[in-house]
C-alpha positions, 0 to 999 in steps of 0.5 A, spaced: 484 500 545 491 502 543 489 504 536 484 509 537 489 512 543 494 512 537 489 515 532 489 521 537 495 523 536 496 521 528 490 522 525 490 524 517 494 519 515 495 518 507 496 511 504 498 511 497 494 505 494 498 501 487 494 497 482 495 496 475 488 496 471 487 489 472 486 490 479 483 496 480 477 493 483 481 490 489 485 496 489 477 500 491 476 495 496 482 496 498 481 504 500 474 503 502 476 498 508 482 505 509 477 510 509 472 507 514 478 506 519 479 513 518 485 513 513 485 518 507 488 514 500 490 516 494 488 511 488 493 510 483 491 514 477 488 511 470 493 513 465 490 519 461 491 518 453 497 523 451 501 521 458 508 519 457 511 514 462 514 520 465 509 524 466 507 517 469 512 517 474 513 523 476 504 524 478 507 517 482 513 520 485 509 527 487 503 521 490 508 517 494 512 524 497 505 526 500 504 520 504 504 516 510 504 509 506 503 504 501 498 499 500 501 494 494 495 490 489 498 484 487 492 480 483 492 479 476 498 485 475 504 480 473 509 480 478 514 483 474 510 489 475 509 488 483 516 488 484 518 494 479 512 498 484 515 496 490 522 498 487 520 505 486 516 505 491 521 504 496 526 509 493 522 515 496 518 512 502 524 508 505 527 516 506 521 518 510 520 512 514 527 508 516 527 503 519 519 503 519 514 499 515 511 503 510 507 498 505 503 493 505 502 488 500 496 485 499 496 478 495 489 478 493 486 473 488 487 470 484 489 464 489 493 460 483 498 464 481 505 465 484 507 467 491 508 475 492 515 475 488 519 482 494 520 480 501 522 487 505 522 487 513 519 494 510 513 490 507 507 487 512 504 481 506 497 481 508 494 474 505 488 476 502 487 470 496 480 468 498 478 476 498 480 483 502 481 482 510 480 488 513 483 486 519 490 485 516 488 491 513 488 494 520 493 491 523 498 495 517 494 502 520 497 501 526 504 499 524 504 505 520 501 509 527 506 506 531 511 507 526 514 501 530 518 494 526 513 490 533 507 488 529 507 482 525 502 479 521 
C-alpha cells in the first residue's frame, strides 16, 4: 500500500496534539489512534501552579518546533481559543512545511455546538462529532508523510 511505502522512508513522525483541559480525554484518544499508526505524539502539557503564560508558551513553541504536525481538538474548548492555537500554532509550523498540510483539526463532540471557526488549505478538518474516526486520522498521517497539498478529506 502507498502507506506503509511512505512509512518506510519517513518513520518517526511527531505530531503535536492541542487540547484545552475540557478536552483532554479526546485529546488521548487522539494520540492513542497516533501511536498504533506508528506515530510518536506530544500531549499538551497540564499547566504546572507557578506557571506564568509565558513559560506556557515558550514550553508550547519549544513542542511545535520539534515536530512534524499538529492535531488541534475542538470539543468543549471555545472556539476563541481553537483559533488563537491555530494562530500560534501556524507561525512556527507554516515555516517548517510551506505550502504543505501540517495540522489537523479534530471537531469532536459536542455535535451541537458551532462549526470549526479556521479554515486553512494547511488545515485537513476531520469530522469527528459522533467520537474519534481513526480513518480520517490516517488519512492526515499520510498527508503529513507525503508532505503533499493531494490528499483531501
Amino acid at each position: 500500500s502507498p502507506i506503509s511505502s511512505s512509512a518506510s522512508r519517513s518513520p518517526d513522525l511527531l505530531v503535536y496534539v492541542n487540547a484545552d483541559r475540557v478536552d483532554r480525554d479526546m485529546a488521548m484518544q487522539v494520540s492513542d489512534s497516533l501511536g498504533y499508526q506508528g506515530v510518536s505524539t506530544l500531549l499538551t502539557p497540564e499547566p504546572e501552579p507557578n506557571q506564568t503564560p509565558v513559560d506556557i508558551r515558550l514550553a508550547q513553541t519549544e513542542s511545535l518546533e520539534n515536530c512534524d504536525g499538529l492535531v488541534l481538538v475542538y470539543g468543549q474548548a471555545p472556539s476563541t481559543w481553537v483559533q488563537s492555537q491555530f494562530a500560534f500554532s501556524r507561525r512556527v509550523l507554516a515555516q517548517k512545511r510551506p505550502g504543505a498540510i501540517w495540522g489537523a483539526l479534530v471537531d469532536a463532540p459536542p455535535p451541537d455546538k458551532p462549526p470549526p471557526p479556521l479554515q486553512s488549505p494547511n488545515l485537513m478538518l476531520l469530522d469527528c462529532r459522533s467520537g474519534l474516526n481513526s480513518e480520517l486520522l490516517a488519512q492526515f498521517v499520510a498527508a503529513l508523510r507525503n508532505g503533499s497539498m493531494d490528499i483531501h478529506v
